[in-house]
C-alpha positions in Angstrom: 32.9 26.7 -10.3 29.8 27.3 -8.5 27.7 29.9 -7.2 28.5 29.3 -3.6 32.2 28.3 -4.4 33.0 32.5 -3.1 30.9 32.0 -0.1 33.0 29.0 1.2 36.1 30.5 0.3 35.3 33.5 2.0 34.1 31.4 5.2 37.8 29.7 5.0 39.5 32.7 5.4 40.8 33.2 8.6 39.4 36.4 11.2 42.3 38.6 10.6 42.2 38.2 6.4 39.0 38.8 6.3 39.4 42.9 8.2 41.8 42.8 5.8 39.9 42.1 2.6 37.2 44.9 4.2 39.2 47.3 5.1 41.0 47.2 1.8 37.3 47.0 0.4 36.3 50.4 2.7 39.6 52.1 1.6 39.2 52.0 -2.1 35.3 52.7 -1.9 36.9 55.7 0.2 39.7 56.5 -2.1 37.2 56.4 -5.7 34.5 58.7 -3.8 37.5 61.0 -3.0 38.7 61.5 -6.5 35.4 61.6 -7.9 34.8 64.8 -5.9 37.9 65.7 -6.6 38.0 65.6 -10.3 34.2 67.3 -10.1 35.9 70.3 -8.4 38.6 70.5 -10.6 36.0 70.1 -13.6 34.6 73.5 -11.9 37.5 75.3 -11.1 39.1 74.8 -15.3 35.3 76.2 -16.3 35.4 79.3 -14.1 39.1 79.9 -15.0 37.8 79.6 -18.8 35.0 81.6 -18.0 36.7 84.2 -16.3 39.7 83.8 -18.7 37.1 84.5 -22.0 35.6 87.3 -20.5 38.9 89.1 -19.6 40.0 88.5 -23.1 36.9 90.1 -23.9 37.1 92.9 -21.9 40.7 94.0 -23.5 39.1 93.3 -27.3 37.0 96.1 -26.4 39.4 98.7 -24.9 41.8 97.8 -27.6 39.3 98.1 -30.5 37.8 101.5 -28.4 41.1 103.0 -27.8 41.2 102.8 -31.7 38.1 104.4 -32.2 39.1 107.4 -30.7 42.5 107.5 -32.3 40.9 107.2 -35.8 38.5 110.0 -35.0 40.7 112.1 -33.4 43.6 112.2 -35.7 40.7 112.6 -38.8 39.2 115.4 -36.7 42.5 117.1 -36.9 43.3 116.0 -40.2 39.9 117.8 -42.0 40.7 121.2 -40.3 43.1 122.3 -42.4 42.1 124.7 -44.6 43.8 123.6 -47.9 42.0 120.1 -47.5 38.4 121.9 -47.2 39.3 124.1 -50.3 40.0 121.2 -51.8 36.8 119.3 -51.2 34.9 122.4 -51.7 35.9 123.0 -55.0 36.0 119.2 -55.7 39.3 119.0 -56.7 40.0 115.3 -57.6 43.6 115.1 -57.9 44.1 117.1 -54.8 41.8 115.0 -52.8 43.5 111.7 -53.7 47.0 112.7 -52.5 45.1 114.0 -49.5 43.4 110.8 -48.8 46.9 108.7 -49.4 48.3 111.0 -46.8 45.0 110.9 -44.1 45.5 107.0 -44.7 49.6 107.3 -43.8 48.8 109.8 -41.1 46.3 107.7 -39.3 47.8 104.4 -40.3 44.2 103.2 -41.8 44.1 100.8 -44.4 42.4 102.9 -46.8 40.4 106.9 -46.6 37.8 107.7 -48.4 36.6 111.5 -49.2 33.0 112.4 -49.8 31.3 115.8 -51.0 28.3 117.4 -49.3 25.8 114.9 -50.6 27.7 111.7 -50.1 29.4 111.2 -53.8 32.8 109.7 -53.5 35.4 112.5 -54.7 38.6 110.0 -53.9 39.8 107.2 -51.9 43.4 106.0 -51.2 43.7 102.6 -52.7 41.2 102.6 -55.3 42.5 106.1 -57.3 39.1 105.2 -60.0 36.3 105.2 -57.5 35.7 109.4 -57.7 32.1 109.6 -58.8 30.0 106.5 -56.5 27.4 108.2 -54.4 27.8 106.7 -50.9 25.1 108.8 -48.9 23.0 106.4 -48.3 25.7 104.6 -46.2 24.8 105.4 -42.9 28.0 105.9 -41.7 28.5 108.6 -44.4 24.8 110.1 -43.3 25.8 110.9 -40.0 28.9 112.3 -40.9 27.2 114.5 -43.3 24.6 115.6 -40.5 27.2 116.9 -38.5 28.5 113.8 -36.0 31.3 111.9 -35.9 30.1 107.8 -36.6 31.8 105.3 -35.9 31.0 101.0 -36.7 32.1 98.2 -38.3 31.7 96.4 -41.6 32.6 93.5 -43.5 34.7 93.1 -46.9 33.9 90.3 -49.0 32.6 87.6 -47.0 35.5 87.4 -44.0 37.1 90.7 -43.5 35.9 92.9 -40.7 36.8 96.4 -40.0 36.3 99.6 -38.0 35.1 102.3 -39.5 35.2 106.2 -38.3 33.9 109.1 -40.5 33.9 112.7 -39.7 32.5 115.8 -41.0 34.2 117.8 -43.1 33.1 121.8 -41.2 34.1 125.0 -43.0 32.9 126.8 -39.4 29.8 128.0 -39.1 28.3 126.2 -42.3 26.7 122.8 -42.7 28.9 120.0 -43.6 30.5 120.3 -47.3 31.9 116.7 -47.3 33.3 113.6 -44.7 36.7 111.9 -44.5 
């Protein structure tokens, strides 16, 4: 076939095949430039509703995980004013302090409680009943509850496991902190 084999059988056609032919041709140039804008828009509107989708998910992580915050402080606030638990950390009384810590963790349905004296040494904690001894002031989460102030953060277990921490002072009133829970 040759080069201008088209162009004489384009010339052939007849007046009325040839609108044809172009305005099939005009309609499908028409038709491709209306679904390319239309899957560009679309492309647009699936980001935004991503976008918008991430950062609502987001937004209820953060309530959910500050809501929890306060519940773990609170209910430990409560828990280290009883008198019998203070006496107990004052006078460092190991046995006490563990079922104490077992009960703080059922109380405030935490995974595991930790008690610490006045200068951060580990006096019990709830799953591990051979831990009493491990100085833990240095943590800063332990330092600031042994300054007075309720911390809060988070921290990682091995090399996957993250969790929210919350330690509060341990206040016989009107004295410095003698321990954190």
């Amino acid at each position: 076939m040759s080069p201008t084999a088209p162009r004489r059988a384009w010339r052939s056609l007849a007046l009325p095949w040839k609108v044809f032919l172009g305005g099939v041709a005009v309609l499908g140039l028409v038709l491709a430039l209306v679904f390319a804008m239309l899957w560009q828009w679309a492309q647009r509107s699936g980001e935004a509703i991503v976008q918008r989708e991430l950062e609502q998910s987001a937004d209820i992580a953060g309530q959910y995980l500050s809501a929890r915050q306060r519940s773990l402080a609170g209910g430990a606030r409560v828990f280290v004013q009883s008198p019998n638990f203070r006496s107990f950390v004052h006078e460092h009384l190991n046995d006490e302090l563990l079922d104490q810590a077992i009960e703080a963790q059922e109380q405030l349905d935490a995974r595991w409680v930790f008690v610490v004296d006045e200068s951060g040494v580990l006096l019990a904690k709830s799953d591990e009943p051979s831990a009493a001894g491990v100085s833990m002031g240095n943590v800063p989460l332990i330092a600031g509850a042994l300054q007075g102030s309720v911390t809060t953060g988070f921290g990682v277990s091995g090399d996957s496991l993250l969790f929210q921490t919350v330690a509060v002072p341990i206040v016989v009133p009107g004295q410095a902190p003698i321990g954190a829970l």
